[in-house]
Steps between C-alpha positions, in 0.01 A plus 500: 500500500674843394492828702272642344232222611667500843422860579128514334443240767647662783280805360199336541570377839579829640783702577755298666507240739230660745261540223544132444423334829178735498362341188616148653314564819188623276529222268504263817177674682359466158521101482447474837118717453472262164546166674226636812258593207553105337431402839194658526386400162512158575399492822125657387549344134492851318711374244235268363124585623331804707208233487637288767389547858591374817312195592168635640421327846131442409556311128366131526818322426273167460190627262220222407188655366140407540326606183121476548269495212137561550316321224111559410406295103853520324478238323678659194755631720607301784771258350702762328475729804639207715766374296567893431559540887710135533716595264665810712824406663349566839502294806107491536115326604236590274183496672215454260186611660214433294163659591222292419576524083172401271712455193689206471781652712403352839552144339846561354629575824360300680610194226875646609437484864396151483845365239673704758359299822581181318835624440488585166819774340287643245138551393383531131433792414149606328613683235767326381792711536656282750532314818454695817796437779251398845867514735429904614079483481266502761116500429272653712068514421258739645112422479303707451656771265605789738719714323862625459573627807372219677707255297781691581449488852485100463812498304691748785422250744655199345838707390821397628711705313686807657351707200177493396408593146135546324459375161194516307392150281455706175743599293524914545804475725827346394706274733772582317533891747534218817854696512401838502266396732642304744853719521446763722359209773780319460801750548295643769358821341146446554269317719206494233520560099255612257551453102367806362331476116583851488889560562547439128524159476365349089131411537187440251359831414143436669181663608549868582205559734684188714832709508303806626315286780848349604629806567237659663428223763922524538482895511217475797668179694833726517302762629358316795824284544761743443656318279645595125394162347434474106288205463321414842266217268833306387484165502869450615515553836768358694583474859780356807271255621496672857308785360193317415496321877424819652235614260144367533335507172109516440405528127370253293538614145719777343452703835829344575697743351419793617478338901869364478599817366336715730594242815928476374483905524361468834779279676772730261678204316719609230387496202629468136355546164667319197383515109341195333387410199111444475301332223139599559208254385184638324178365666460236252815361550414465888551854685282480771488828740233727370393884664313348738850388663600821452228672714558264764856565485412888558324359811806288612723775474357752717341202789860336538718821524258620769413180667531158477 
């Protein structure tokens, strides 16, 4: 190396020998301040996720989810619902509560119930499509016909699961947003979950004056509840299985969604809304709730935020 180089070197380092233990000790603070802020990335994992959290000291490290289905004349519906919901990757029970179906229904369950009691894997399936799996099923039969909420009352009873999760025997609501769902439970986030069909999730473009009701029976249940729900009528409710053993529960028919929301607001569990995708039948394809529910909901609302 020639003078010339020598000398631009010592330039840069300063002038003289002082100059250069400065810029040593500077260069040294400097590693020392780089090798505290690699520390500190790994220890919270900044260097790969903000996501991450800390495990949260109410997440159910050992999820199994009982996934009731109230079921009143699907027979169209019921064995692609159920192998639809056996197919998630879920440690589960599906409770099948049917409520006194006049449509064929009734009998196809029951016909599973019975291969399963004599040990049977699988069950034919009615239309076709393939075999239904018996291992996760339990059937349950209410006479006479009683109604939703009553079915789901049944079906709470007989869950073992540490979450609980409401699934409807049509096929509006997709299995498929179990995830969404069931996430914030899990890591501890929430104690109940709602799947809202109006956080942009892809849906059938359906009846508009059905829309407007939604909202307005959601718009006047978060008024009484205090609550900033978007879809209080969702079918996809889901809950830690402790929440429903402190709430007594009264209505029979679509009441039952107004009176849990109205009674979780009351004991302040923390709730989450998620978006889902929602495929809305037409009455002739099987809808069933009509504007009469919707009055009585009106009803609901305003006697179970007051009283119980």
């Amino acid at each position: 190396m020639g003078p010339g180089k020598v000398a631009t070197r010592c330039g840069e380092c300063g002038n003289g020998l002082g100059g250069g233990r400065k810029d040593k000790e500077q260069r040294d603070r400097d590693l020392r301040g780089l090798a505290f802020t690699r520390r500190r990335l790994h220890r919270y994992n900044l260097s790969t996720s903000m996501a991450h959290q800390r495990q949260n000291p109410s997440a159910i490290h050992d999820p199994r989810v009982s996934i009731v289905i109230p079921v009143y004349n699907e027979k169209s519906t019921i064995d692609e619902i159920l192998r639809r919901v056996l197919d998630t990757e879920v440690p589960k029970e599906v409770i099948v509560v049917d409520d006194c179906s006049t449509d064929g229904t009734r009998q196809i369950l029951e016909n599973m119930a019975a291969r399963q009691a004599n040990g049977e894997a699988y069950a034919p399936a009615q239309d076709t499509s393939g075999d239904i799996e018996l291992r996760d099923l339990r059937f349950f039969f209410q006479t006479p016909n009683q109604g939703k909420g009553a079915a789901l009352r049944l079906g709470f009873a007989q869950a073992t699961g540490n979450i609980v999760l409401v699934q409807d025997a049509d096929l509006e609501y997709d299995p498929r947003d179990y995830g969404v769902l069931l996430g914030p439970i899990i890591d501890g986030r929430a104690d109940v979950v709602y799947g809202s069909r109006f956080l942009s999730g892809p849906q059938r473009v359906h009846y508009f004056w059905h829309y407007v009701a939604n909202r307005m029976l959601t718009l006047l249940s978060d008024i009484f509840t205090n609550l900033k729900l978007t879809d209080m009528e969702t079918c996809y409710k889901v809950f830690r299985r402790e929440v429903l053993q402190g709430i007594e529960l009264k209505s029979n028919r679509f009441g039952f969604e107004p009176e849990i929301t109205a009674k979780i607001a009351k004991h302040k569990w923390r709730i989450y809304e998620v978006p889902i995708s929602y495929a809305g039948r037409t009455y002739e394809e099987g809808k069933k709730i009509t504007w009469k529910d919707g009055m009585q909901a009106l009803w609901y609302i305003v006697r179970y935020s007051l009283g119980d």
